[in-house]
DRENDO-1510 file (C-alpha; in Angstrom, 1 decimal, always signed):
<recs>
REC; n; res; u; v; w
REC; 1; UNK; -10.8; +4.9; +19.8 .
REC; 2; UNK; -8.0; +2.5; +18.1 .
REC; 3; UNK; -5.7; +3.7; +20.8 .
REC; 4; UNK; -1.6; +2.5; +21.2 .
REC; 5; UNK; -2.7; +0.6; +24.3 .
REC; 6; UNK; -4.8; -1.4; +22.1 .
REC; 7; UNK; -2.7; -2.1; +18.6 .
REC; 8; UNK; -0.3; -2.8; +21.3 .
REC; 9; UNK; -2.0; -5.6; +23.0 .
REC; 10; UNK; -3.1; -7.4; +19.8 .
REC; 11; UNK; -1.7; -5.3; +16.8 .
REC; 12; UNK; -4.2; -3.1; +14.4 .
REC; 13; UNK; -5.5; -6.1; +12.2 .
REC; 14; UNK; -7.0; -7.6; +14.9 .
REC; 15; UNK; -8.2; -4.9; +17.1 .
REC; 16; UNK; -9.9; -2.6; +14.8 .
REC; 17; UNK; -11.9; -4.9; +13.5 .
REC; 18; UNK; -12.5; -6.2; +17.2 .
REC; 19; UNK; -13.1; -2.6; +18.0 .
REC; 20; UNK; -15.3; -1.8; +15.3 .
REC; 21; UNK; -17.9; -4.8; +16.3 .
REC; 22; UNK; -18.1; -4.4; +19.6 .
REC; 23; UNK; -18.8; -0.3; +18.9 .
REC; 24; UNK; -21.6; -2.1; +16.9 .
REC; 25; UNK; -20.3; -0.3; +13.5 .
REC; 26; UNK; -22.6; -0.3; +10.5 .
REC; 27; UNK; -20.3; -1.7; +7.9 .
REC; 28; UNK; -20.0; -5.2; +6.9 .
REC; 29; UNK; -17.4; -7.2; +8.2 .
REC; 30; UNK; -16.5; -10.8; +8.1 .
REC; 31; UNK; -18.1; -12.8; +11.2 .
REC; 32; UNK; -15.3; -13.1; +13.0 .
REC; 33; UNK; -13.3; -14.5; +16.3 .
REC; 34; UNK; -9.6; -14.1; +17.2 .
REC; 35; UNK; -6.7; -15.6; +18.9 .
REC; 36; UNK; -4.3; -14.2; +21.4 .
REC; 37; UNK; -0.6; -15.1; +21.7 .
REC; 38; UNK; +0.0; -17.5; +24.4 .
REC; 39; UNK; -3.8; -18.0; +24.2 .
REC; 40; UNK; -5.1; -21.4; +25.0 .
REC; 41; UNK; -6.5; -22.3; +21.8 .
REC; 42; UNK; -9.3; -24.9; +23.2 .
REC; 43; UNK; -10.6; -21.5; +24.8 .
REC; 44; UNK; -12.2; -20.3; +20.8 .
REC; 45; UNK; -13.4; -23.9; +20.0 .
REC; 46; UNK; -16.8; -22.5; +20.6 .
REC; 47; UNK; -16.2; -19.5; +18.4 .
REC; 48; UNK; -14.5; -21.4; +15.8 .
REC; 49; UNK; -17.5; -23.5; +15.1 .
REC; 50; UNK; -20.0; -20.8; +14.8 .
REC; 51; UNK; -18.7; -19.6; +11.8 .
REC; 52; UNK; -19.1; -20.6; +8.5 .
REC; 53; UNK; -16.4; -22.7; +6.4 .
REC; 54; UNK; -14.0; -22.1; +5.2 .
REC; 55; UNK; -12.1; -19.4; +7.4 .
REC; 56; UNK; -9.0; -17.0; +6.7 .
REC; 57; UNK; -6.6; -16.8; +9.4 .
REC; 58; UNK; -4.9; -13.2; +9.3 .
REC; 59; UNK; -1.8; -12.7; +11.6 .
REC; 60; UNK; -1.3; -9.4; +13.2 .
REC; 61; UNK; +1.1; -7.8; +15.3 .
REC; 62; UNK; +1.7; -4.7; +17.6 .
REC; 63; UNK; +4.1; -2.6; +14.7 .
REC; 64; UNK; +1.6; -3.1; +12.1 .
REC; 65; UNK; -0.4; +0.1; +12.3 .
REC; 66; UNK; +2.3; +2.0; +10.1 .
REC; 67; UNK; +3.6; -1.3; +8.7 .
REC; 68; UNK; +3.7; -4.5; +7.9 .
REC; 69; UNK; +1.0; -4.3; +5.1 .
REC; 70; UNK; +1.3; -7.5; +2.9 .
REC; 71; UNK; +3.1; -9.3; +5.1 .
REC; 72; UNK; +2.8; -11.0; +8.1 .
REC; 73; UNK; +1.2; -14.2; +6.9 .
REC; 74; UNK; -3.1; -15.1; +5.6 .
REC; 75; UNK; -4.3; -18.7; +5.6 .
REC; 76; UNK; -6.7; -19.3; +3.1 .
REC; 77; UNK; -9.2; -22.0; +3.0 .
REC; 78; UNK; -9.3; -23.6; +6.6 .
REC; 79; UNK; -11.9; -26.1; +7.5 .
REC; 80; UNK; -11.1; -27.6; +10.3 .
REC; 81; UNK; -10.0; -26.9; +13.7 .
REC; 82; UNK; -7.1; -28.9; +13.4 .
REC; 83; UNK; -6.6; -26.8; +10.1 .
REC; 84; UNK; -6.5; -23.4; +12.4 .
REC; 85; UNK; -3.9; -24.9; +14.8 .
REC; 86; UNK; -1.4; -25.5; +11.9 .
REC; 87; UNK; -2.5; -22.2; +10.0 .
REC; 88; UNK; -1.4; -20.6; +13.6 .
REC; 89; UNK; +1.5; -22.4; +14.2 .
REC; 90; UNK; +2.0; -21.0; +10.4 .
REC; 91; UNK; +2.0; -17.4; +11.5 .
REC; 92; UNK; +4.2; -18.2; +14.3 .
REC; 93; UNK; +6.9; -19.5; +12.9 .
REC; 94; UNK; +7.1; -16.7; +10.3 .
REC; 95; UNK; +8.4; -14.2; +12.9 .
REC; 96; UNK; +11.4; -16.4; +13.4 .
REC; 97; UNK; +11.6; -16.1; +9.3 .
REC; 98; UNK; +15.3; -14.3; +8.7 .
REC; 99; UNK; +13.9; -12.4; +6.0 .
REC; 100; UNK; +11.3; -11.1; +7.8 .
REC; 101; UNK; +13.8; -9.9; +10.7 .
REC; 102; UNK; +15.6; -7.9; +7.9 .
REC; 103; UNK; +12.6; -6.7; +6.7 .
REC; 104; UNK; +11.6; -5.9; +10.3 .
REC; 105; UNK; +14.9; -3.9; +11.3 .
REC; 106; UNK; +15.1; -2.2; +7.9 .
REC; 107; UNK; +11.4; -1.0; +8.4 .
REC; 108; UNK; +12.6; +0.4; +11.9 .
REC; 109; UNK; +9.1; -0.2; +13.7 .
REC; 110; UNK; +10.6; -2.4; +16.1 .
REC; 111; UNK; +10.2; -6.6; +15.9 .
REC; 112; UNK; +8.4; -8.9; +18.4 .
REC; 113; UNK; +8.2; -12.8; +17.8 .
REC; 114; UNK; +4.7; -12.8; +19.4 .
REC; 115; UNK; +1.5; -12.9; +16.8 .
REC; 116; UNK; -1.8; -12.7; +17.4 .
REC; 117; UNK; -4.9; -14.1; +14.5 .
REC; 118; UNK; -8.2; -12.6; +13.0 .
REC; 119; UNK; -10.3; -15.4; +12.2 .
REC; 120; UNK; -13.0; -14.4; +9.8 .
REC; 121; UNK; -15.5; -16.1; +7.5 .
REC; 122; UNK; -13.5; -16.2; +4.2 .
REC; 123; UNK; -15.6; -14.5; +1.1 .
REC; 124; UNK; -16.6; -15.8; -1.5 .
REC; 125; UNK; -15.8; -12.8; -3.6 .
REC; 126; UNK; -12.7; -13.0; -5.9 .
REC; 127; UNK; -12.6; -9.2; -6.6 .
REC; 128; UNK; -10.5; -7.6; -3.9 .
REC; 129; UNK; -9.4; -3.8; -3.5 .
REC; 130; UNK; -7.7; -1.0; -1.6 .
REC; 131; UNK; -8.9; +2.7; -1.4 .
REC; 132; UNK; -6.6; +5.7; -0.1 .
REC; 133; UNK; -7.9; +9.5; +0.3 .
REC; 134; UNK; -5.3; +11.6; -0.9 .
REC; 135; UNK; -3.5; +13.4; +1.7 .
REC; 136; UNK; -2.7; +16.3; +0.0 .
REC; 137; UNK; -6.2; +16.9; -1.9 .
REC; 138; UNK; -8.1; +15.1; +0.7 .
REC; 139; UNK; -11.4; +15.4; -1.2 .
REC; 140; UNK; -10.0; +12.6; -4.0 .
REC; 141; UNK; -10.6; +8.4; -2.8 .
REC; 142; UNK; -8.1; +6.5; -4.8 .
REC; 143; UNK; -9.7; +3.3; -5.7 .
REC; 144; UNK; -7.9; +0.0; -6.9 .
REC; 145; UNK; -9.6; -3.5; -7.7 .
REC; 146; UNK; -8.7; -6.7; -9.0 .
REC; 147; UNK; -10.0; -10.1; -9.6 .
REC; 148; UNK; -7.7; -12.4; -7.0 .
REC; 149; UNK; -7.5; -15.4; -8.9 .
REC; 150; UNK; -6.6; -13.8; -12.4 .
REC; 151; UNK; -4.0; -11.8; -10.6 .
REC; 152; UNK; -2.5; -14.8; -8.9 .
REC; 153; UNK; +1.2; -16.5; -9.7 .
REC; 154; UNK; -0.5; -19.3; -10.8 .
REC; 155; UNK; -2.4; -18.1; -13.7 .
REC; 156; UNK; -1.3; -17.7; -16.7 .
REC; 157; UNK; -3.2; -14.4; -17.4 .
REC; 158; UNK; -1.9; -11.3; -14.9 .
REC; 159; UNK; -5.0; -9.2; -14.9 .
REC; 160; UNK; -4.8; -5.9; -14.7 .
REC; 161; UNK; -4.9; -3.2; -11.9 .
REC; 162; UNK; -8.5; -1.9; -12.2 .
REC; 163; UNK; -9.0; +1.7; -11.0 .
REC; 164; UNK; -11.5; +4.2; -10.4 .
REC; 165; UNK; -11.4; +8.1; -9.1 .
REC; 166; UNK; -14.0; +9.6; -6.7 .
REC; 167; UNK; -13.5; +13.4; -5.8 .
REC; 168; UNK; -16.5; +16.2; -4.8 .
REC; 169; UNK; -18.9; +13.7; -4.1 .
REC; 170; UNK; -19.1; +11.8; -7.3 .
REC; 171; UNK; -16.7; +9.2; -9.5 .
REC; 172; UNK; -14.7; +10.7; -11.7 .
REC; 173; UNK; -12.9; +8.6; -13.4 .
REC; 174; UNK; -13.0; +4.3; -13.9 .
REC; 175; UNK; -10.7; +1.7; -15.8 .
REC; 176; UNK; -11.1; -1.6; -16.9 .
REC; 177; UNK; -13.1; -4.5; -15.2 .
REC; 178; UNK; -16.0; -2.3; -15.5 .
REC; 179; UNK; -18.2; -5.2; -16.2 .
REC; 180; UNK; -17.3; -6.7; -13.1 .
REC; 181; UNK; -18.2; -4.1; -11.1 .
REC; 182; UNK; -20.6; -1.2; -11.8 .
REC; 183; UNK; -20.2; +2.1; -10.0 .
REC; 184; UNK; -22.7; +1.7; -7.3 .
REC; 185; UNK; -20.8; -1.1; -5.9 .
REC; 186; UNK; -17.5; +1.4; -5.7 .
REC; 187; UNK; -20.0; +4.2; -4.1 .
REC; 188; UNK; -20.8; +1.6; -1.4 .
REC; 189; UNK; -17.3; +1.2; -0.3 .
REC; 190; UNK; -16.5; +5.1; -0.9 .
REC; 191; UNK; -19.4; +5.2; +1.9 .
REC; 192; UNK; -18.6; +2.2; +4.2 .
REC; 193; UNK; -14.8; +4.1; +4.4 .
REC; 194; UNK; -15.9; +7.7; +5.2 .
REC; 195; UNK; -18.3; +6.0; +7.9 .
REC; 196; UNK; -15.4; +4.7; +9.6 .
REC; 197; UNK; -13.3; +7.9; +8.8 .
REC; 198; UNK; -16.6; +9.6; +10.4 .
REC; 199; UNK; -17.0; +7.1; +13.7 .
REC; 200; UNK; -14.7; +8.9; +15.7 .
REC; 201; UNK; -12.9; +5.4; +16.1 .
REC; 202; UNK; -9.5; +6.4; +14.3 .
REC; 203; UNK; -7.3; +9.3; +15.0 .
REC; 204; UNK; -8.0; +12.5; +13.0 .
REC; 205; UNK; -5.9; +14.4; +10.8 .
REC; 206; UNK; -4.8; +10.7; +8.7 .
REC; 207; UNK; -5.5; +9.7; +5.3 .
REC; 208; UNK; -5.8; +6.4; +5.4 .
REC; 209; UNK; -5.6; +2.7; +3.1 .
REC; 210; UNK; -8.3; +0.3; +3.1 .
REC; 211; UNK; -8.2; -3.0; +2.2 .
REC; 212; UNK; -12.0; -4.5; +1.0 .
REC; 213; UNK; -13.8; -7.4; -1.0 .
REC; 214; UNK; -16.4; -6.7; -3.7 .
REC; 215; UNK; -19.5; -8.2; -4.3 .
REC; 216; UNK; -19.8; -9.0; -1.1 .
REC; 217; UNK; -18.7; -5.6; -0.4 .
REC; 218; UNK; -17.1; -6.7; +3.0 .
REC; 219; UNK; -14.2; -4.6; +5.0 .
REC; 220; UNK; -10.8; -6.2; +5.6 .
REC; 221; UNK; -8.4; -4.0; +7.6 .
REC; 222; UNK; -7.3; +0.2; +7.5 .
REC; 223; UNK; -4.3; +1.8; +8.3 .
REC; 224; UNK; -2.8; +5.3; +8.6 .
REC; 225; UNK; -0.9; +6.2; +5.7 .
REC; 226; UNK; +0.0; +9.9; +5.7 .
REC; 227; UNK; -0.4; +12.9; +7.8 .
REC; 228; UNK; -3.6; +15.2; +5.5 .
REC; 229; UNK; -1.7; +18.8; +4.4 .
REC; 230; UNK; -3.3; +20.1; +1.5 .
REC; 231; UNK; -1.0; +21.9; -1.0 .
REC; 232; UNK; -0.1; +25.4; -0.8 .
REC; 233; UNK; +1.9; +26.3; -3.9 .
REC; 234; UNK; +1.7; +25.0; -8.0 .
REC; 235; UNK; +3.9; +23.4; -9.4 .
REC; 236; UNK; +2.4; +24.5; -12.6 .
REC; 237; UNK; +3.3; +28.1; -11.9 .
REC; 238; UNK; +6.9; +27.6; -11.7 .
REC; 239; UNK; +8.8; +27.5; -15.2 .
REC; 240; UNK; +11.5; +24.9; -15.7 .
REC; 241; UNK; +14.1; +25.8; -18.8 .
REC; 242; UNK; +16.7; +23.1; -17.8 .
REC; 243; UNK; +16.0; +19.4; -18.7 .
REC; 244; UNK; +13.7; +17.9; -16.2 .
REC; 245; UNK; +11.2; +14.7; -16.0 .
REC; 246; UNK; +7.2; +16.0; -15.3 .
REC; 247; UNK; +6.1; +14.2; -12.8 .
REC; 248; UNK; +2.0; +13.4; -12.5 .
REC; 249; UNK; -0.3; +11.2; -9.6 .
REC; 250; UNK; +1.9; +12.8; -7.0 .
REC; 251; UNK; +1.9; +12.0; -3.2 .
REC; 252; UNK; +4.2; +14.1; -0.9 .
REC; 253; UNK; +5.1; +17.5; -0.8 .
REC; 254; UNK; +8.7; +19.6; -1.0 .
REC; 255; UNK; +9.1; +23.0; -0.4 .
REC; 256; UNK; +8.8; +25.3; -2.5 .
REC; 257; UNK; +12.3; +25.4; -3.8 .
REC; 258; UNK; +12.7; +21.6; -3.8 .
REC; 259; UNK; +15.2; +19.3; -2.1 .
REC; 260; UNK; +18.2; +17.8; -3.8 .
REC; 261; UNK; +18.4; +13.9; -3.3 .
REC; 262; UNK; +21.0; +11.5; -4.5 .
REC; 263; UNK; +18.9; +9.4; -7.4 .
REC; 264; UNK; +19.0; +5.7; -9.5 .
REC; 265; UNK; +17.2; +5.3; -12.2 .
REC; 266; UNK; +16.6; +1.6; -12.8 .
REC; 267; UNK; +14.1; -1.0; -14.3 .
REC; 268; UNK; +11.9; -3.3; -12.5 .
REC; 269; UNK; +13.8; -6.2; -13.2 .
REC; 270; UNK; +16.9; -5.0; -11.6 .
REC; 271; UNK; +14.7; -3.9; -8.6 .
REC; 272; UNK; +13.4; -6.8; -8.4 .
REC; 273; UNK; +16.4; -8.7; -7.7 .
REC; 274; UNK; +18.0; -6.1; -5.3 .
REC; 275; UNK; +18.2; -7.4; -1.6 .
REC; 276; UNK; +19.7; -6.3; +1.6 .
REC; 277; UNK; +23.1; -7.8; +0.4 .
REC; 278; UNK; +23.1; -6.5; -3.0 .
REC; 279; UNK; +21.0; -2.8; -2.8 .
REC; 280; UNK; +20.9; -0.6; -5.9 .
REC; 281; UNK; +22.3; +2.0; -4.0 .
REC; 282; UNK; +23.5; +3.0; -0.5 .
REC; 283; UNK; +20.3; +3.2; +1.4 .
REC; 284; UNK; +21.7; +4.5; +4.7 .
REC; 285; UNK; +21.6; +7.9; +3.2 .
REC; 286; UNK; +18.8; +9.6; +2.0 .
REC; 287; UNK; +18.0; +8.5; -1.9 .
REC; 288; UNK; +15.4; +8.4; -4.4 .
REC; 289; UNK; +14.6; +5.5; -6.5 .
REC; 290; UNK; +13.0; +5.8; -9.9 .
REC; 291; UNK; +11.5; +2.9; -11.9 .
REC; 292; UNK; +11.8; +3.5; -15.6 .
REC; 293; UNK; +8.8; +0.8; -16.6 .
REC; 294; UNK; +6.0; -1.0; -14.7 .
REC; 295; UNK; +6.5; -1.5; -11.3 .
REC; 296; UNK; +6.0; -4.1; -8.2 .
REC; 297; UNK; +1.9; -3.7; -7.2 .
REC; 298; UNK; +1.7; -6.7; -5.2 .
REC; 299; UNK; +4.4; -8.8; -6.0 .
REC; 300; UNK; +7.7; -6.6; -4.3 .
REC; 301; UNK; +9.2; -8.7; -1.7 .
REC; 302; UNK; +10.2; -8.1; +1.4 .
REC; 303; UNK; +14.0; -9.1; +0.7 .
REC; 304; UNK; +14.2; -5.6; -1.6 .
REC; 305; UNK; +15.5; -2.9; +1.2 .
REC; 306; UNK; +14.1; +0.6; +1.9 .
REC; 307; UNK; +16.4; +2.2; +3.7 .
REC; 308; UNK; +16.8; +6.2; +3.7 .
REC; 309; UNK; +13.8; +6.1; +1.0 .
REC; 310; UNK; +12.9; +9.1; +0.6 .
REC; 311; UNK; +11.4; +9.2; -3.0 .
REC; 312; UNK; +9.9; +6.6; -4.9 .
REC; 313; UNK; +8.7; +6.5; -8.6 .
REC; 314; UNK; +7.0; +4.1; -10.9 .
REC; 315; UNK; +5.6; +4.5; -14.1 .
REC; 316; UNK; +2.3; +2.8; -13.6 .
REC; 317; UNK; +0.2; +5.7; -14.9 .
REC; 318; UNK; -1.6; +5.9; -12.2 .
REC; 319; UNK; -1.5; +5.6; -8.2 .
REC; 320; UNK; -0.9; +1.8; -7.3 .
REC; 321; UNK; -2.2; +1.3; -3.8 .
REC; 322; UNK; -1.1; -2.9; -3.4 .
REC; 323; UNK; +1.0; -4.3; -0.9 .
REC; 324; UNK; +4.2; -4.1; -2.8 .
REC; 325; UNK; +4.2; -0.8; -4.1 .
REC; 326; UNK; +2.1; +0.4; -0.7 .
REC; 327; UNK; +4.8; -0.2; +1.5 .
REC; 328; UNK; +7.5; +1.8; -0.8 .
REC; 329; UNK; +4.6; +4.8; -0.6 .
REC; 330; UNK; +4.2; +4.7; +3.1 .
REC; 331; UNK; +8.3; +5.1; +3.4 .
REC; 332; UNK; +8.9; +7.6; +1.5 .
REC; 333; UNK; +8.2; +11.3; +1.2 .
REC; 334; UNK; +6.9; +12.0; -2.4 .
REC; 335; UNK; +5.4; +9.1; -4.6 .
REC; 336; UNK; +4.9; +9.5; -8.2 .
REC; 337; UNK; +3.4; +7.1; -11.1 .
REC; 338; UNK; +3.6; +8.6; -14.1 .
REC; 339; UNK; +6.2; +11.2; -15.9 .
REC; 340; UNK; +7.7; +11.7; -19.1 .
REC; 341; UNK; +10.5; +14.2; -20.0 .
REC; 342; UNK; +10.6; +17.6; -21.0 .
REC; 343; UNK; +13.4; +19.5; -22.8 .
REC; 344; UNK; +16.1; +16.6; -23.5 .
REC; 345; UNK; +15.9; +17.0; -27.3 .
REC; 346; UNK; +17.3; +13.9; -28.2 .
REC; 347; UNK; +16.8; +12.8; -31.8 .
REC; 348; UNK; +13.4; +10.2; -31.8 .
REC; 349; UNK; +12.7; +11.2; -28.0 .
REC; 350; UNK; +9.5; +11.5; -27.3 .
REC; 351; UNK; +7.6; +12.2; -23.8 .
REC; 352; UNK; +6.6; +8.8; -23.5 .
REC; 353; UNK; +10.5; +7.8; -23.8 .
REC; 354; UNK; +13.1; +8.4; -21.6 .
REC; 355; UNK; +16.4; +9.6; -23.5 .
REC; 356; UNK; +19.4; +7.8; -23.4 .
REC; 357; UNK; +21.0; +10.2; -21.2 .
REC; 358; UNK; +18.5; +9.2; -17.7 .
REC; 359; UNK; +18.9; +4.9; -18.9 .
REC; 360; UNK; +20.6; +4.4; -16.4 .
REC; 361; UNK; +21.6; +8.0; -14.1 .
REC; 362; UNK; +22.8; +7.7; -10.6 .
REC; 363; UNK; +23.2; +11.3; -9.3 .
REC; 364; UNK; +21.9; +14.7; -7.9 .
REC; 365; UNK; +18.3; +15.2; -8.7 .
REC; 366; UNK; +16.1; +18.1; -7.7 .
REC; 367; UNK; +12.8; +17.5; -6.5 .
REC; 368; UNK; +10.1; +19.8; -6.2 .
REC; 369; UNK; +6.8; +18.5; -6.2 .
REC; 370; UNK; +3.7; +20.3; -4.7 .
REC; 371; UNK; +1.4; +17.0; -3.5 .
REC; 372; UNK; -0.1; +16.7; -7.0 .
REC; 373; UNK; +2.2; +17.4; -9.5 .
REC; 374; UNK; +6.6; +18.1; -9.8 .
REC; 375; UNK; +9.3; +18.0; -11.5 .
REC; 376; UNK; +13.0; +16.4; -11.2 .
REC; 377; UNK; +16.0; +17.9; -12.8 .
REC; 378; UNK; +19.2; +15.9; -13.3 .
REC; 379; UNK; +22.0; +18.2; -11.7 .
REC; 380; UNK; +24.3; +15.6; -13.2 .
REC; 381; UNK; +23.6; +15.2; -17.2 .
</recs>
């Protein structure tokens, strides 16, 4: 098993997929070697030249199991072996990176300036993805995708998220960039992720995120995300008079009768540009942010502080599972990605609006949301 001892000795990147290939594992994964802090690094000259060229160099550490995701540095395109030494001494100097110490003591895993690398085989595949089984209706796979390139800075088309929907055995649901990737290369992650799930190799009772490559289909890394407890009330049997938001692709549960949360209701571009100087709101207590428009996916950085998180909405329209938004999931209690309002009547609102009143409201919400579906009510219109 992926035990602390391990994760501890050369962080969760690097030991599960160490672990996984010396349990012999039927799933693919990269050829691969790996590099220990302090490590000689004449000691993996052998290794290094076995495989093929180029190589990625992934840094891990011992707190990334329930963090980190996105970011602790990845060297692309190394040939050489005087290319791994610098992509090393790379990683190494990041954890000396100021922003990454704030990003570190805001996270509150703990920070170490020691980093270990997974050396792998790069692939050739530009179509890259991350899967998640819902931990409150564990028998739904969330499945992203996206062609790499297209979705880098550097182009001048952003491609879009590509999604898909597997629950009871079967797909459900697919978006975009279906002719890319047909649905029996999705079904052959779906299965090379409940074989893990299924090795006895992770601990039970997790849902966890996957990160993977397409066509090759090839396995990256995995981490815990939340605890699995299935829902046991409906939101939809509850009836809500007062003006409230509908909330839809939930994560996170509340009790029945909800939880009251001091709220700010923003836009992406002010997010963007909050820091740990200059936060939207006062993050040492308990909060929840809302994002009134598209939000983050992989491009949140890590200068924008968490805090007290406890509640984190976006409206994406569906569940958005890169590193950027990932890592404001995995904080807080209750995620949503899509919800329109109910009951405001405002002149020209519409449920695909938000009225004027919620622009821009910083106050008492209540949240009730039942792992699938809630509501939020303004306590403060």
């Amino acid at each position: 098993m992926l035990t602390a001892e391990l994760i501890r000795r050369g962080g969760s990147k690097l030991e599960a997929t160490r672990l996984f290939l010396e349990r012999g594992l039927d799933i693919p994964i990269p050829h691969s070697t790996w590099h220990y802090h302090g490590q000689p690094l004449d000691s993996i000259v052998t290794e290094f030249n076995k495989l093929r060229k180029p190589v990625i160099v992934r840094g891990s550490d011992r707190y990334d199991w329930h963090g980190r995701i996105g970011v602790l540095p990845t060297i692309r395109d190394v040939e050489t072996f005087e290319g791994l030494e610098d992509a090393i001494k790379q990683t190494e100097r990041f954890m000396f990176d100021a922003d990454f110490k704030k990003f570190a003591d805001d996270e509150g895993l703990g920070h170490t300036e020691e980093v270990h690398q997974l050396i792998q085989e790069q692939s050739s595949s530009n179509i890259v993805g991350s899967l998640l089984r819902h931990p409150n209706d564990p028998d739904r796979i969330v499945i992203n995708y996206i062609n790499r390139v297209e979705r880098s800075s550097d182009s001048d088309y952003r491609a879009p998220v590509s999604m898909a929907d597997y629950n009871g055995g079967r797909i459900i649901s697919r978006s975009s960039m279906d002719r890319f990737v047909d649905d029996n290369k999705i079904l052959e992650v779906v299965k090379m992720f409940e074989k893990i799930e299924a090795s006895g190799l992770l601990e039970s009772g997790w849902s966890y995120h996957m990160e993977f490559g397409l066509k090759p289909t090839l396995f990256y890394q995995i981490k815990p995300f939340k605890q699995i407890e299935e829902k046991d009330f409906f939101i939809y049997q509850c009836e809500f008079d007062a003006p409230h938001l509908h909330l839809y692709d939930v994560i996170g549960k509340t009790p029945r009768e909800g939880i009251v949360l001091q709220f700010k209701f923003t836009n992406k571009m002010a997010f963007d540009r909050s820091t740990h100087r200059n936060p939207l709101v006062d993050i040492s207590k308990p909060y929840g942010l809302l994002l009134q428009d598209r939000g983050c996916g992989d491009e949140a950085s890590i200068t924008i502080p968490m805090g007290e998180m406890q509640a984190f909405f976006i409206k994406s329209g569906s569940i958005q599972l890169f590193h950027g938004t990932y890592r404001f999931m995995k904080r807080a209690n209750v995620s949503c990605f899509n919800f329109w309002a109910e009951n405001f009547k405002e002149k020209n609102n519409t449920q695909f609006s938000m009225p004027e009143r919620l622009l821009d409201y910083e106050g008492n919400a209540r949240l009730i949301a039942d792992g699938k579906s809630g509501v939020l009510i303004p306590l403060e219109l």
